[in-house]
PLY file of the C-alpha trace (Angstrom):
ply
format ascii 1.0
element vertex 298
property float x
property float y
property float z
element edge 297
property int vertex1
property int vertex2
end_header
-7.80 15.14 -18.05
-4.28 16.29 -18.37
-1.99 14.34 -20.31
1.70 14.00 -19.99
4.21 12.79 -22.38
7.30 11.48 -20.10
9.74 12.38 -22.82
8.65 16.73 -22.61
8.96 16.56 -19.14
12.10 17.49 -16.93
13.52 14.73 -14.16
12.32 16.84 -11.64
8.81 17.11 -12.62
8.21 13.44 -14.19
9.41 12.31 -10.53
6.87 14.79 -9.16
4.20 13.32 -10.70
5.45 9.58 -9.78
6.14 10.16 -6.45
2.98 12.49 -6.14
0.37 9.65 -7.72
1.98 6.13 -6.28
1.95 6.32 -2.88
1.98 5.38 0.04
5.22 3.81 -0.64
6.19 1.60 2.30
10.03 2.51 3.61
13.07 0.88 2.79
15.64 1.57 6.43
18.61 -0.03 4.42
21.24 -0.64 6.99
24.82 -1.28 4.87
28.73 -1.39 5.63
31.33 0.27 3.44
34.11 -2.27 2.10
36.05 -1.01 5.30
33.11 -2.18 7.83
31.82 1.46 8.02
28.34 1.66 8.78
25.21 3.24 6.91
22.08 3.74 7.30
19.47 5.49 4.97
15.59 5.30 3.91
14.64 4.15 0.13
10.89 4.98 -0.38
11.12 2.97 -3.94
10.90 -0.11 -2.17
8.15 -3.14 -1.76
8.37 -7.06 -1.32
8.21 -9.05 -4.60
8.09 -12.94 -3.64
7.91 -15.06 -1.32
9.64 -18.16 -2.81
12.45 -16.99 -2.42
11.88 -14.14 -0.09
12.57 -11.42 -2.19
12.58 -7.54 -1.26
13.70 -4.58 -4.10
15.11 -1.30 -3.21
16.49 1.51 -5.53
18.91 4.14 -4.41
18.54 5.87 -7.06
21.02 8.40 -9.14
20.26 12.19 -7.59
18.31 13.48 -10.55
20.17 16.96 -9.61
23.36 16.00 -10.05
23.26 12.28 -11.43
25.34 11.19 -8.53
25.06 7.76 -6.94
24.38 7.12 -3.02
26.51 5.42 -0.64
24.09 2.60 0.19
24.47 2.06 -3.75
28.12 1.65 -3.10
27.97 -0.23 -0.24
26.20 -3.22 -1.34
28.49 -2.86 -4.45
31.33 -3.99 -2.22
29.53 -6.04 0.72
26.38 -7.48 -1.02
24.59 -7.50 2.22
22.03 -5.50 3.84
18.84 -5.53 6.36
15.66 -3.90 5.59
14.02 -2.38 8.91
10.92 -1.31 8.61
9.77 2.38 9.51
7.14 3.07 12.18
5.47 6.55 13.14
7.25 6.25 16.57
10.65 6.74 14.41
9.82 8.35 11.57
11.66 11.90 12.58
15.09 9.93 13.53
14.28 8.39 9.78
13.73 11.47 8.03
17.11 12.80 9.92
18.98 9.61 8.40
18.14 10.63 5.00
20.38 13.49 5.17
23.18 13.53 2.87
26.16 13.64 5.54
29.74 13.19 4.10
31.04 9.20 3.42
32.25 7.74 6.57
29.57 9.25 8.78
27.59 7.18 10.84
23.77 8.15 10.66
23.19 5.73 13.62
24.74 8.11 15.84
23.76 10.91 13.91
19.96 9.98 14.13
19.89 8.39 17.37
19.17 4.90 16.49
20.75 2.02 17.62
22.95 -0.51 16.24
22.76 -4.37 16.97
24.57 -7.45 15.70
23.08 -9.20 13.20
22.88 -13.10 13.07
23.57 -13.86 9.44
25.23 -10.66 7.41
27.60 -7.92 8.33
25.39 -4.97 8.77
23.87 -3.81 12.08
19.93 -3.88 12.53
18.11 -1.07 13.78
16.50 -2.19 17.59
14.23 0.61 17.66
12.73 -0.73 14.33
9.90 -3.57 15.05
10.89 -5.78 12.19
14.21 -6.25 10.47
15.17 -8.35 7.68
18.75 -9.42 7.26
18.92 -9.71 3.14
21.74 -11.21 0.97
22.12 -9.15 -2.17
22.01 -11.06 -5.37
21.54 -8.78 -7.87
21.67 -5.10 -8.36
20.30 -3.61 -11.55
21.08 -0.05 -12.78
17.99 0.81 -14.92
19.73 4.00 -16.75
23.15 6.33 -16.34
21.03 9.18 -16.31
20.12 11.34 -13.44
16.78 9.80 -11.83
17.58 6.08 -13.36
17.21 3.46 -10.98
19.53 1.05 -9.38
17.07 -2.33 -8.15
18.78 -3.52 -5.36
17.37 -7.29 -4.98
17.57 -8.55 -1.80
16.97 -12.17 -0.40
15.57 -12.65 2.80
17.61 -15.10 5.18
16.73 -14.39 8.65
13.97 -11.89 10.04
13.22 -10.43 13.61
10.14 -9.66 14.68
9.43 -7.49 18.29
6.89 -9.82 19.82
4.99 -6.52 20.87
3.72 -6.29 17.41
2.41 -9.59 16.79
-1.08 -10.70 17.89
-2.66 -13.95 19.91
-2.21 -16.17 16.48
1.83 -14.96 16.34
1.08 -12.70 13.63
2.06 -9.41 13.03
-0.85 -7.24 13.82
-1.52 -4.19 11.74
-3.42 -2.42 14.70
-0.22 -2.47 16.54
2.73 -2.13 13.57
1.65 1.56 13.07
3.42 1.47 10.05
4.25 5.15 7.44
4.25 5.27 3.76
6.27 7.84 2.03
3.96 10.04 -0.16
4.71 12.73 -2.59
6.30 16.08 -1.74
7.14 16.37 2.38
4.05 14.66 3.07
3.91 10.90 5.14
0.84 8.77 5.57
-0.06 6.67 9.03
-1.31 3.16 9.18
-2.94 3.65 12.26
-6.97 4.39 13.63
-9.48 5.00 11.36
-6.92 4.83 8.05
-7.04 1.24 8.54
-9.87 -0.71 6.92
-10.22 -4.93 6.16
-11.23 -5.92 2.72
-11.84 -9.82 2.18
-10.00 -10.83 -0.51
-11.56 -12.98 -3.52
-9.85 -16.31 -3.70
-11.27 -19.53 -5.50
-14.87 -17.57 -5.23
-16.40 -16.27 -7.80
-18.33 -13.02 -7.66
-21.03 -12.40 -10.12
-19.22 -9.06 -11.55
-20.42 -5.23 -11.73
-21.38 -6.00 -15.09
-23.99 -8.49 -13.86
-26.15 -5.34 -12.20
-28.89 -3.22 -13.54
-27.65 -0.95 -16.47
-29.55 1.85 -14.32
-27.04 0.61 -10.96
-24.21 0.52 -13.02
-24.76 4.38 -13.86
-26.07 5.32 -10.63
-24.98 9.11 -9.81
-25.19 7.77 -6.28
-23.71 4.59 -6.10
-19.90 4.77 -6.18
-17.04 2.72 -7.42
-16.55 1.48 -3.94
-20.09 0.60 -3.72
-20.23 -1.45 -7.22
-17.27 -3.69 -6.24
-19.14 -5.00 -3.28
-22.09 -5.88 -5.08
-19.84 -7.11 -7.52
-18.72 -9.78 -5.09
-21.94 -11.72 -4.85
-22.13 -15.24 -5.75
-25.20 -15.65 -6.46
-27.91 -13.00 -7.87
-30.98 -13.35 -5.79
-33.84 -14.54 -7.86
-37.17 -12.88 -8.66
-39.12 -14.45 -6.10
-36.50 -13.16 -3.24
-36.47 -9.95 -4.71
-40.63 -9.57 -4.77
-41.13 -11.10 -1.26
-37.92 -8.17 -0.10
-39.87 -5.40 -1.93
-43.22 -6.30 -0.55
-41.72 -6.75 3.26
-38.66 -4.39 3.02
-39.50 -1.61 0.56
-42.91 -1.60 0.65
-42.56 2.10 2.42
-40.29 3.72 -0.41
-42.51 2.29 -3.19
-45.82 4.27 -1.32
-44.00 7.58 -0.87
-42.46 8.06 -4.52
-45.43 6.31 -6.42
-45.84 7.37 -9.76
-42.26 9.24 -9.50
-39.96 6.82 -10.97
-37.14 8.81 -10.87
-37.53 9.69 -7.62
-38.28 6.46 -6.78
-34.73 4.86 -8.37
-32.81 7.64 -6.53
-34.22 6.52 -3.31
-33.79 2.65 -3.91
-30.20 3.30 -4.87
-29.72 5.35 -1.42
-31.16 2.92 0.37
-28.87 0.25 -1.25
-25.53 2.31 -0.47
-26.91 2.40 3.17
-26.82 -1.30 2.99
-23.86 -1.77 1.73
-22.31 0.64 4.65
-23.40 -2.36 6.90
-22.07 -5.06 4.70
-25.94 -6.16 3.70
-24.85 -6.80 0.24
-27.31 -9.30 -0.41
-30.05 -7.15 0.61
-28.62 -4.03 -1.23
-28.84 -6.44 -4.15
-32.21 -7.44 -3.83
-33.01 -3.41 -3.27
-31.57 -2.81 -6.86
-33.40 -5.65 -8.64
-36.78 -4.43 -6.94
-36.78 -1.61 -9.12
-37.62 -3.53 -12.05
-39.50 -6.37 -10.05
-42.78 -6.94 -10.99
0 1
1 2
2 3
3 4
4 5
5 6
6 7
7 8
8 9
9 10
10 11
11 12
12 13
13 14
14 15
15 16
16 17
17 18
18 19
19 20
20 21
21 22
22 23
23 24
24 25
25 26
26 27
27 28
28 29
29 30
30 31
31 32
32 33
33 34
34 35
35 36
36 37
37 38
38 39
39 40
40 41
41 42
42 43
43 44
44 45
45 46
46 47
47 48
48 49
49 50
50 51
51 52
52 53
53 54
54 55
55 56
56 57
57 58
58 59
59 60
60 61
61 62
62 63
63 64
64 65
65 66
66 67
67 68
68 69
69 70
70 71
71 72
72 73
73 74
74 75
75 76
76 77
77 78
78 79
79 80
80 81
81 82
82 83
83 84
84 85
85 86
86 87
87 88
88 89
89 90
90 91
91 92
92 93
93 94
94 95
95 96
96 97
97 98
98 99
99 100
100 101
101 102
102 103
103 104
104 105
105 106
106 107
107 108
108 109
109 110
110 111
111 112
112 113
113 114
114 115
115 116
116 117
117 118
118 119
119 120
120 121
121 122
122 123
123 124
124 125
125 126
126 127
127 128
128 129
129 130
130 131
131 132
132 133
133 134
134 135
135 136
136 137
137 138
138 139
139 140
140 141
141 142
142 143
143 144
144 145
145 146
146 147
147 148
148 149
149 150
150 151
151 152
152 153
153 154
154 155
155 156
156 157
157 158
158 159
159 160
160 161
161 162
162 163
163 164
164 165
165 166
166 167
167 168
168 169
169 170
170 171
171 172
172 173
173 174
174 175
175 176
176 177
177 178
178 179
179 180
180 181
181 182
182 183
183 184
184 185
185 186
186 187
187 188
188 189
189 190
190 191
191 192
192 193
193 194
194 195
195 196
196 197
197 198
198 199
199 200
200 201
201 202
202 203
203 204
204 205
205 206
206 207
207 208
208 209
209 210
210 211
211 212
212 213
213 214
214 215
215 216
216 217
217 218
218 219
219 220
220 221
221 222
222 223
223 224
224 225
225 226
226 227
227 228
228 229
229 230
230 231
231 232
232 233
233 234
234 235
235 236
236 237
237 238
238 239
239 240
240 241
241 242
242 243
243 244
244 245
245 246
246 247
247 248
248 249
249 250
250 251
251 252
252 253
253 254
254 255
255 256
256 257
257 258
258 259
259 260
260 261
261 262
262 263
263 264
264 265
265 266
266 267
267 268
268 269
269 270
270 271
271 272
272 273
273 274
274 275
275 276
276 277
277 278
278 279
279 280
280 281
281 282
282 283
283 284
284 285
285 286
286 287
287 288
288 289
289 290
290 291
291 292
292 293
293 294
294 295
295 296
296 297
């Protein structure tokens, strides 16, 4: 593994290797006025949601590591601590990329991109209509992390009103991630899509306790076969199935593996632990479980 000391490495590369590892980075459409009611509008990929009481979102225009200087959306909510967070779907993500240009102060990158502007209920600047949810913020705080090119400026933003399109949300009233089709900024040109096949549920744990990875077979836990992925599912368990389970499973279940690799044991463990990964492809963790344990059943 290469290793990287942060303080031998240019601006340029260290951000490389930030933006290029931690990613996707959901999108940041800050919408902000100048102190003379000029608009702006610009995307901030250093941007997530960090509470919800109060409803707090963080953005960082941060200082052009080229030339150390500052951007106008920086200024902006310097002088008119206000500002609304759209968020950035694939259907606008060209017009979004074309807002990020660096166009002289004063220029209006709603017209310039093609996007347009609507009132917003509770803070000065406009909203963009094309996005499918947009969060009018109060600013009430902005930290500036260094005075060096690349430093951050945290731009913390409270929530105090937020529009939803109704065509995103689902039969329950919330927002559906089937039909968001949300982007994520990655590293170098390259986007991501949270649409199709890249979206996948997980069930979170909550009050449940799983019986842990480190609860399996020392011979699972080093599987060559069984991945990561794979361990933190049978991690989740709540209960290990006990020996009598696992015998009656081995005798009805496996019964056809243990015949065709007898006397192999080898062979025999790499088919179990196939046959368990196959399981857990179908969510049969409990059986994938008792596949493991048979190994060593007697």
């Amino acid at each position: 593994m290469k290793s990287l000391d942060p303080a031998q490495l240019s601006v340029p590369e260290l951000h490389g290797y930030l933006v290029g590892a931690i990613g996707p980075r959901p999108v940041a459409f800050a919408s902000t006025i100048d102190a003379d009611g000029r608009p702006n509008l610009s995307p901030f990929s250093f941007f997530n949601v960090f509470g919800a009481n109060p409803p707090l979102l963080i953005f960082s225009p941060a200082r052009r590591g080229r030339d150390n200087t500052t951007k106008h959306s920086y200024h902006n909510v310097k002088a008119v601590p206000e500002v609304v967070i759209n968020v950035v779907t694939y259907a606008m993500v060209h017009q979004t990329s074309l807002a990020s240009t660096e166009y002289p102060e004063g220029v209006n990158e709603f017209e310039k991109a093609g996007f347009t502007p609507i009132a917003s209920e509770k803070v000065r600047p406009y909203r963009v209509k094309e996005s499918p949810v947009q969060f009018e913020c109060v600013v009430k705080q902005v930290i500036e992390t260094g005075t060096g090119g690349g430093a951050g400026n945290l731009v913390l933003c409270e929530v105090v009103m937020i529009h939803v399109n109704e065509a995103v949300l689902d039969d329950k009233g919330k927002i559906d991630q089937r039909k968001i089709d949300l982007v994520g900024r990655m590293g170098g040109h390259f986007y991501a899509r949270a649409h199709g096949e890249a979206l996948f549920e997980l069930a979170q744990p909550t009050t449940q306790l799983g019986v842990g990875v480190d609860s399996l077979p020392p011979e699972a836990r080093n599987s060559p076969i069984l991945t990561g992925s794979d361990l933190g599912k049978l991690g989740t368990l709540l209960t290990i199935p006990d020996e009598t389970l696992v015998n009656e499973y081995k005798l009805t279940e496996l019964s056809d593996i243990f015949i065709a690799h007898k006397d192999q044991p080898s062979a025999l463990l790499t088919a179990l632990h196939q046959h368990a990964q196959h399981l857990l492809a179908q969510e049969r963790v409990d059986e994938a479980w008792k596949t493991l344990l048979a190994y060593n059943a007697r």
